[in-house]
N, C-alpha and C positions, 0 to 999 in steps of 0.2 A: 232567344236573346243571346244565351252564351254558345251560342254557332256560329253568329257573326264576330264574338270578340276572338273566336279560334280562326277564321279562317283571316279578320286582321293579324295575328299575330304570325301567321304563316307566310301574309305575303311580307310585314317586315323583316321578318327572319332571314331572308335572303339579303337583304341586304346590311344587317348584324354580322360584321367579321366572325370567320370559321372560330377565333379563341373565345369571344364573348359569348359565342351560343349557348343555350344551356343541352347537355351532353345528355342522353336519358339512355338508362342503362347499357354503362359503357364502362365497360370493364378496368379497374384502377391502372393496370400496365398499360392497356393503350390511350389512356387518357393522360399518362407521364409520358408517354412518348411526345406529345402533340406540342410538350414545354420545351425539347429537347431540340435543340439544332442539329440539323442532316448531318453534319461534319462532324458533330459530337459523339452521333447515334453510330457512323461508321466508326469509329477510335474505339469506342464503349463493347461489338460485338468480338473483336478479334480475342479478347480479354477475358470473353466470358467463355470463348469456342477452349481457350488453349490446353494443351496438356496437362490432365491431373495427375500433380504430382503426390509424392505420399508421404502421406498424414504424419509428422512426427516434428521433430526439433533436433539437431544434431547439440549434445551437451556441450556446455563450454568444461574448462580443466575443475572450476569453481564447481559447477554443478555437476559433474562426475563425485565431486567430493561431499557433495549433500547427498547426493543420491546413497553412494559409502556409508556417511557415518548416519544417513536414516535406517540403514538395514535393508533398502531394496536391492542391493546388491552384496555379495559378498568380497570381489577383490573385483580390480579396476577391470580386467578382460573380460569380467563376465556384462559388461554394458556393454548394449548394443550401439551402434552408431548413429541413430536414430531413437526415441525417446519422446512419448506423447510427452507434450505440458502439463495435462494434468497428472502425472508421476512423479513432474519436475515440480509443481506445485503441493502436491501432497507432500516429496519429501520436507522442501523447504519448511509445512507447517508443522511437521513433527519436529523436526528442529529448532522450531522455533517455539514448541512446546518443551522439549529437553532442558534448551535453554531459560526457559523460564520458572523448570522445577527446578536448575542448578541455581539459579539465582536467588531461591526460596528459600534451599537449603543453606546457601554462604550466609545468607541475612540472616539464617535462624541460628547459626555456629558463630556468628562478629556477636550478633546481643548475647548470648551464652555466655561465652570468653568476656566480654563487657561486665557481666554482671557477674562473673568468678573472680576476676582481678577488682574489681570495684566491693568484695566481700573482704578480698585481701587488702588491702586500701585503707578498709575499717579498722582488721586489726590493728596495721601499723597507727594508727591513730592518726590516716591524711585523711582528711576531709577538706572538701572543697573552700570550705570555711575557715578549717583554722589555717589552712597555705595561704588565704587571701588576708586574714589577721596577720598572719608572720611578715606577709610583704608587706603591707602596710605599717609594721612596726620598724620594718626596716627604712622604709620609705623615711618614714618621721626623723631615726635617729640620722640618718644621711643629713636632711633638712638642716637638724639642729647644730649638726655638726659644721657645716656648709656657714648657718649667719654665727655660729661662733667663730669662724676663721674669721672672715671677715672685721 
């Protein structure tokens, strides 16, 4: 029974366009080709044929200067004129780890100084409370002053 539904499907199959067919073991590259327009497939191979060029990134003046102040270099001549990405990415992230311990350390020397002048503060006897009572004592007698003119 299932030898006549293969040899139906065989004689329909000729006449099923070549893209609906089903494909049996056909290798994923040339099974992308098959989606590909002729004119596309010629533009596509000059591209892939061309000269290998080499592997690097020429630095901009910016990233000669990360490069610098990471430590992968020690003065500007000793970079070379080419320079993998990932060099260029590695310095960036140390830098951007430096700057993130420099930013730890300002935060931790502003609260310090904050809470040494905020000690001194006390002695003089400013507290945020009695500057706010003084204003508002002032405040008052300005008032009172103000509907005695009047």
């Amino acid at each position: 029974m299932w030898g006549h539904a293969d040899r139906a499907v065989k004689l329909l199959g000729r006449n099923i366009p070549s893209v609906l067919r089903m494909t049996k073991e056909v290798h994923p590259k040339i099974s992308r080709r098959l989606c590909i327009k002729p004119q596309e497939e010629s533009h596509l191979r000059p591209k892939s044929t061309s000269t290998l060029r080499v592997p690097g990134h020429k630095p901009t003046d910016w990233e000669k200067r990360f490069l610098l102040w990471a430590g992968n270099f020690k003065r500007p001549e000793d970079i070379p004129e080419t320079v993998s990405i990932e060099t260029i990415r590695a310095a960036k992230t140390t830098l951007r780890v430096k700057f993130s311990y420099v930013m730890i350390a300002l935060t931790v020397v502003g609260c310090i100084i904050m809470v040494i002048r905020g000690k001194q503060a006390v002695k003089r006897h400013e507290t945020l409370t009695s500057i706010n009572l003084e204003k508002k004592a002032q405040w008052r007698e300005e008032a009172t002053q103000s509907t005695a003119a009047k």
